[in-house]
C-alpha positions as CSV (number, residue, x, y, z in Angstrom):
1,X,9.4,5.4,24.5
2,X,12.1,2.9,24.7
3,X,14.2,2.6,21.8
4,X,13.8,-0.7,21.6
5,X,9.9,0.1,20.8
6,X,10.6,2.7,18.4
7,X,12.5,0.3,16.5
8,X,9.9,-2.5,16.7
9,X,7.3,-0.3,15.7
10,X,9.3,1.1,12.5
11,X,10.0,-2.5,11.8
12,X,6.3,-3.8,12.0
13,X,4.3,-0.7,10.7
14,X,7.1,1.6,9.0
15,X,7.0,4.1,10.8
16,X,6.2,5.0,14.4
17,X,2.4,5.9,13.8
18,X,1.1,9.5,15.1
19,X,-1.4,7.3,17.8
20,X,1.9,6.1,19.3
21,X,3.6,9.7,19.1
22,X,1.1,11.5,20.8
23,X,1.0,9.2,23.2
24,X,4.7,9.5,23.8
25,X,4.5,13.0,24.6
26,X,2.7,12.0,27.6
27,X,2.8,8.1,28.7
28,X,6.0,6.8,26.8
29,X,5.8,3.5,29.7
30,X,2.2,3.3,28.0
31,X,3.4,3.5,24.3
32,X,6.2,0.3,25.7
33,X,3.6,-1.6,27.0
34,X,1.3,-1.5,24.6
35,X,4.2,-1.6,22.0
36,X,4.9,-4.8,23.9
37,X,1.2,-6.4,24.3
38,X,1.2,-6.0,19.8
39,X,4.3,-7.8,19.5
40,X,2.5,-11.0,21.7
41,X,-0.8,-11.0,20.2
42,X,1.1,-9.9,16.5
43,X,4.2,-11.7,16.2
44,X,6.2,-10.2,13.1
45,X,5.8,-11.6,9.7
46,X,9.1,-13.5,9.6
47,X,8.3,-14.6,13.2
48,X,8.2,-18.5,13.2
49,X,6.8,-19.3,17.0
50,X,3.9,-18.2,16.3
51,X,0.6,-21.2,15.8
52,X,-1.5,-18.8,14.1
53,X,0.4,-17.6,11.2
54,X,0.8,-13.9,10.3
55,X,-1.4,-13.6,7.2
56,X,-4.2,-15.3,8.9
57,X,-3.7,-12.7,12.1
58,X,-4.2,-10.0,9.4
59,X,-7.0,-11.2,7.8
60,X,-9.0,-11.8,11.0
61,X,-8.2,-7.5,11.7
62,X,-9.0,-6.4,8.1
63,X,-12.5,-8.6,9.8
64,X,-12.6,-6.9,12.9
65,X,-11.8,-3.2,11.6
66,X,-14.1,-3.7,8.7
67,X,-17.1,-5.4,11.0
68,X,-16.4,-2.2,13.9
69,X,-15.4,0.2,11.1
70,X,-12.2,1.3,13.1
71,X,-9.1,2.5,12.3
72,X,-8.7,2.4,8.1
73,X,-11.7,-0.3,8.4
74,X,-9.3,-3.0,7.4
75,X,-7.5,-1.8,4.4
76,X,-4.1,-1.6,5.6
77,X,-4.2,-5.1,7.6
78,X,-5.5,-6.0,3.9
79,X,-2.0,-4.9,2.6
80,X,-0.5,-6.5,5.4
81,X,-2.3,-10.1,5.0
82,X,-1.3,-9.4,1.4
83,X,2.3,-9.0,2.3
84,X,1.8,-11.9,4.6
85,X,1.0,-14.1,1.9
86,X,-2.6,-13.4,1.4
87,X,-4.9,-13.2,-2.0
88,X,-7.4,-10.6,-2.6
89,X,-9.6,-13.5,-2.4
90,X,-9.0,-14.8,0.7
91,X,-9.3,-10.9,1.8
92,X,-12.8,-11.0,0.5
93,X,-13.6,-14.2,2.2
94,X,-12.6,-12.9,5.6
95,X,-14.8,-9.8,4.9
96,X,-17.9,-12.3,3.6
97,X,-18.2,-13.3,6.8
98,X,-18.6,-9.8,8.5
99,X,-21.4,-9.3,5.9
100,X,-23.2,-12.5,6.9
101,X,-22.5,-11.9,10.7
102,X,-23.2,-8.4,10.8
103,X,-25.0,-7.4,7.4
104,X,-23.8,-5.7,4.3
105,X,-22.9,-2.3,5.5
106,X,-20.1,-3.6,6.5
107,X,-18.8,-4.6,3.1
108,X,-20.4,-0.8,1.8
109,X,-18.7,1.0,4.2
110,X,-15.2,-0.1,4.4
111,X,-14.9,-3.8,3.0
112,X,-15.0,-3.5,-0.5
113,X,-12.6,-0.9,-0.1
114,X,-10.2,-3.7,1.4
115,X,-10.7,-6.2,-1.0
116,X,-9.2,-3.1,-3.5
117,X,-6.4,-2.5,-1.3
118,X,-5.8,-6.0,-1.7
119,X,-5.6,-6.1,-5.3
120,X,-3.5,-2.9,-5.3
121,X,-1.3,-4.5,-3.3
122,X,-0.9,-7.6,-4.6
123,X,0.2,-5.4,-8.1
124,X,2.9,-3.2,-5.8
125,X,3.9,-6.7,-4.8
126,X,4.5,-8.2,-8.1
127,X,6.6,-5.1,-9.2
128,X,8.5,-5.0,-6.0
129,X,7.2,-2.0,-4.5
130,X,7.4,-1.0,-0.6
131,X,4.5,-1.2,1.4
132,X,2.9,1.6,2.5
133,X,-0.3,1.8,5.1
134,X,-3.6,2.9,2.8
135,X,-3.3,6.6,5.0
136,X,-0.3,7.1,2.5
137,X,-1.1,5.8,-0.6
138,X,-2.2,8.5,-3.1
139,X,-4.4,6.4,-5.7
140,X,-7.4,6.8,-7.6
141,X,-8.8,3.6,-6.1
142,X,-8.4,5.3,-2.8
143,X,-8.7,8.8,-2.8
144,X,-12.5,9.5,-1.5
């Protein structure tokens, strides 16, 4: 992987995660391009060309994760969208709509647990904590 992409993805998710590492070992032009393909369809947080702003781009994958149940099902876009400007609130509106569109486990099985994220974060927030994805938080909201 270019550095270039290691930087970007340290910048945008803290860290290079494990998906991209192993992937390194054996496609580093694969980790670059998709590296590349997330920073146009995600612009960074601070980014101002973007139409669709940030928080509104995580809220609609703490949706998708949540509705698919993929990846943490949402709860670390939910700290994302929070650090994006989000409320818990509008984190559980984005996830009402999975439930209406298709039905309640996906608020059981991963979207309630985003709205909680979302309140967590929202507190870390307020004190001036880091963020951290939900895979490395160590909390008693979050520990199942």
């Amino acid at each position: 992987m270019k550095e270039e992409t290691r930087d970007y993805l340290t910048k945008e998710m803290g860290r290079v995660h494990e998906v991209f590492q192993t992937l390194d070992k054996y496609d580093p032009n694969l980790v670059d391009a998709l590296a590349s393909l997330r920073k146009a369809a995600i612009p960074a947080i601070d980014e101002e060309d973007s139409v669709l702003p940030a928080k509104y781009k995580e809220l609609i994958m703490v949706a998708v994760e949540a509705a698919t149940g993929r990846g943490e099902k949402g709860k670390s876009h939910a700290r994302k969208a929070v650090r994006a400007g989000a409320t818990p609130k509008q984190v559980q509106e984005a996830l009402a709509l999975c439930i209406y569109l298709v039905g309640m486990s996906s608020w059981v099985d991963g979207g309630m647990e985003c709205v909680l994220a979302a309140e967590e974060e929202s507190e870390k927030v307020a004190k001036g904590e880091k963020f951290n994805w939900t895979a490395e938080v160590k909390s008693s909201t979050h520990s199942k």
